[in-house]
C-alpha positions in Angstrom: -5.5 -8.9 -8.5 -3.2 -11.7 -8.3 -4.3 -13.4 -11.8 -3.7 -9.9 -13.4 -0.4 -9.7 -11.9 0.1 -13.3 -12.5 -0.8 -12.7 -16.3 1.5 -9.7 -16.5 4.5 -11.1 -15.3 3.8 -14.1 -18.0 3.7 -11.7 -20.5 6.7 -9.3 -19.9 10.0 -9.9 -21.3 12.3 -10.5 -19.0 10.5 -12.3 -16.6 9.4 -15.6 -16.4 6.2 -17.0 -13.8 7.4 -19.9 -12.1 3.9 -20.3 -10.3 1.0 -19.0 -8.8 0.6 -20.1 -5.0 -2.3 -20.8 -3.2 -2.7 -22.9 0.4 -5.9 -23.8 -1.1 -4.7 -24.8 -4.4 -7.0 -24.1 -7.7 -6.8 -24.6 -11.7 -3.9 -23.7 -12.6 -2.9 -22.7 -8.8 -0.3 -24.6 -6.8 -0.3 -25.6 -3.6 3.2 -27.1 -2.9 6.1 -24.5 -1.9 8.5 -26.3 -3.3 7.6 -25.7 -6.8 8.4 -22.1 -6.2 12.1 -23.0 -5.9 13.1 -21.3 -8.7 11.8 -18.1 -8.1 13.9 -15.1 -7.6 10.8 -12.7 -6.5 7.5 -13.4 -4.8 4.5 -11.2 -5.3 2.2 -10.8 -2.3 -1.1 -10.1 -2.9 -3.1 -11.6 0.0 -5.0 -11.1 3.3 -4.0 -9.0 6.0 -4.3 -11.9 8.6 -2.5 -14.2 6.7 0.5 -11.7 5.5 2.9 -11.6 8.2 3.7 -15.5 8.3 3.6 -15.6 4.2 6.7 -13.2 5.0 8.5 -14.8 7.3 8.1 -18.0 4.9 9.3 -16.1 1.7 12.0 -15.2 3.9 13.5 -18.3 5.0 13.2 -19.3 1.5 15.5 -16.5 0.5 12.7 -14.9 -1.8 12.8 -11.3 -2.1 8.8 -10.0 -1.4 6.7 -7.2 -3.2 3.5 -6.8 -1.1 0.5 -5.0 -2.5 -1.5 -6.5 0.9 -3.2 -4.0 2.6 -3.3 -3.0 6.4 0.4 -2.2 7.1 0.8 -0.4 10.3 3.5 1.1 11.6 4.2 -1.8 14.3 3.4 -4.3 11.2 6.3 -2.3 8.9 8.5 -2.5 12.4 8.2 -6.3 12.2 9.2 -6.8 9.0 12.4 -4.8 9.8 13.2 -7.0 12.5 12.5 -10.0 9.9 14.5 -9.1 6.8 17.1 -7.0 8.1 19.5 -5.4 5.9 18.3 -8.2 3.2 18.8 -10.0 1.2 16.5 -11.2 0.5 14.7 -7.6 0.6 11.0 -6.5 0.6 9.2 -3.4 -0.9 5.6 -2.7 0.4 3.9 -1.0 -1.5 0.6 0.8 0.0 -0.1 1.7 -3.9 1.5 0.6 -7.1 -0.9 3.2 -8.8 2.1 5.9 -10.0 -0.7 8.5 -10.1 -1.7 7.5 -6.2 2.1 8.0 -5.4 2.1 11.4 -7.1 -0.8 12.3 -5.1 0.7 11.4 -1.5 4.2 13.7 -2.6 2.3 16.9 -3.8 0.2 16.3 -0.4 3.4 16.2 1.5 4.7 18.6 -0.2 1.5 21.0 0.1 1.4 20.6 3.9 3.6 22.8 5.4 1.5 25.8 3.5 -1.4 25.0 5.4 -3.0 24.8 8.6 -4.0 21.3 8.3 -5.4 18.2 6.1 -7.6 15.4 6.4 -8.0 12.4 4.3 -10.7 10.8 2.7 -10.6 7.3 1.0 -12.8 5.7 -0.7 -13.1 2.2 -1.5 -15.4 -0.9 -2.8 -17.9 -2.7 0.1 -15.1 -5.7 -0.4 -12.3 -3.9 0.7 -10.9 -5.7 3.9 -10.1 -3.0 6.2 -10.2 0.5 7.0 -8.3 2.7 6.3 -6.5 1.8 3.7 -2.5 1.2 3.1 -2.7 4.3 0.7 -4.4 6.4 3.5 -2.6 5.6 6.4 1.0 6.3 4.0 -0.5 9.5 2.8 -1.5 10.9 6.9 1.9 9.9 7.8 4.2 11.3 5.2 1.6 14.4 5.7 2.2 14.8 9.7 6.2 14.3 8.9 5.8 17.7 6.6 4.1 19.6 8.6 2.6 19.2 12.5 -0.7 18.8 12.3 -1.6 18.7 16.3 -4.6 20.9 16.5 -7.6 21.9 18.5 -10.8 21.4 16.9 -14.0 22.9 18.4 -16.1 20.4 17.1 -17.4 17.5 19.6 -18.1 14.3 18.8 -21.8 13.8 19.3 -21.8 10.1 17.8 -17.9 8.4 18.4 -16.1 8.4 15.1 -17.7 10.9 13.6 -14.6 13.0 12.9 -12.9 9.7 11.7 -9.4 7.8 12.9 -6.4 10.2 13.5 -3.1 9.3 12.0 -0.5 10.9 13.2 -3.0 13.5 14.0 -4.2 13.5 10.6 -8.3 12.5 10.4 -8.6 9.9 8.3 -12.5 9.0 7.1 -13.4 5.6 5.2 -16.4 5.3 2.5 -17.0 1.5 0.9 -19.8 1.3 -1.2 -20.8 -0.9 -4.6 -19.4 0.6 -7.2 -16.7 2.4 -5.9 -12.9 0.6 -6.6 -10.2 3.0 -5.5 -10.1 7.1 -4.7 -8.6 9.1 -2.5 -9.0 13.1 -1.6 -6.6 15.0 0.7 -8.2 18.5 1.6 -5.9 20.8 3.2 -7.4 24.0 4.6 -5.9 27.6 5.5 -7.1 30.9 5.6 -9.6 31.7 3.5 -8.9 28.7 1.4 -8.5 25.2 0.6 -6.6 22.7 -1.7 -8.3 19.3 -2.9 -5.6 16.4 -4.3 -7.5 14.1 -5.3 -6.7 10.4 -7.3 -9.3 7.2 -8.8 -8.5 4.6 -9.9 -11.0 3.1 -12.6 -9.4 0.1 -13.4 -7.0 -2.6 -11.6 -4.6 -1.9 -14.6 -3.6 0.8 -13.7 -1.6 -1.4 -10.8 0.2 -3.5 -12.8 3.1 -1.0 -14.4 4.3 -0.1 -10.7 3.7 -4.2 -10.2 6.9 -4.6 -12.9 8.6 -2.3 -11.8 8.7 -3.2 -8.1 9.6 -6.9 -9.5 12.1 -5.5 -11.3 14.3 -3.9 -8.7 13.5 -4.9 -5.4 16.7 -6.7 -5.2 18.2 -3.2 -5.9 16.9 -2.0 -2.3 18.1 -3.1 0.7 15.8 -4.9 3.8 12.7 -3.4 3.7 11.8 -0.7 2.2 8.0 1.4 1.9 6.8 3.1 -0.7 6.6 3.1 -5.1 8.5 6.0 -4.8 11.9 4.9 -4.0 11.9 3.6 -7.5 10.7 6.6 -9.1 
């Protein structure tokens, strides 16, 4: 993902790529900090193990941050509060820079309150690394802030897990498999019905227009802010 984003930024006017970074270095890939001086904007698309101390270095080098890295928690979005402040610089995480996956997570928020409840089912390639994802664990939350979704369910767990991770109450269920990249469904169920929201992504292109725009206009948005949608 980062060589696509990497090649985008190259190619849009307006913007200029003062480097790609790497610890490890590569062709074409630097591994010296310093030749990132001139950079107004860094683009964080790494590891979720490594991506807390990448921020707290792009903040002390005054670098406003766009992170596509996955596994964002709650406590994780807490700490990067507590890092950036009101900004600048400022940071925009964005769980997905898909604009159809942002769609998606409104009309399920905005669906919610007109039924009893939702779950959430993403799926993913074997490479992914984690469970759930960002997009997921964004979409249960925004969904449980719409409508309560505390419930009784008379189902028991004969094998642990089987009913998924709860978010915010939400179930959340996790498929990775070959040949899978991106896709997400939200079921919501009422009486005598249900409603399927459901997004896939079949290519990593589809990334890259939210990518510019979050470039773009993070310096607009003040400390840290979550979510494609403020911009839309």
């Amino acid at each position: 993902m980062g060589a696509l984003v990497g090649d985008a930024i190259a190619a849009r006017d307006g913007m200029d790529l003062v480097g790609r970074y790497d610890p490890a270095g590569g062709d074409g890939i630097t591994s010296d900090l310093d030749e990132l001086e001139a950079a107004d904007v860094v683009v964080e698309f790494t590891r979720p193990d490594v991506v807390m101390d990448n921020l707290a270095r792009w903040h002390q080098k005054n670098l406003h941050a766009v992170v596509g890295t996955s596994g964002f928690t709650p406590e994780r979005i807490e700490e990067a509060r507590s890092l950036f402040g009101a900004g600048p610089p400022n940071c925009l995480i964005v769980p997905n820079f898909s604009i159809g996956a942002v769609l998606a997570m409104r009309f399920a928020a905005e669906a919610a309150p007109y039924f009893s409840a939702a779950e959430v089912i993403e799926l993913h390639h074997d490479q992914k690394a984690d469970a759930p994802s960002g997009t997921a664990i964004a979409t249960a939350g925004r969904i449980a802030e719409a409508s309560d979704q505390r419930r009784s369910v008379a189902s028991n767990e004969l094998i642990a897990g089987a009913r998924g991770a709860s978010v915010d109450g939400v179930p959340v269920h996790s498929v990775r498999l070959a040949g899978l990249l991106a896709h997400q469904e939200v079921i919501l169920g009422g009486a005598g019905e249900t409603l399927t929201i459901r997004h896939d992504t079949t290519d990593r292109s589809s990334f890259l227009p939210g990518v510019l725009m979050a470039v773009d206009r993070v310096a607009e948005l003040p400390g840290v802010t979550v979510g494609l949608e403020a911009l839309l």
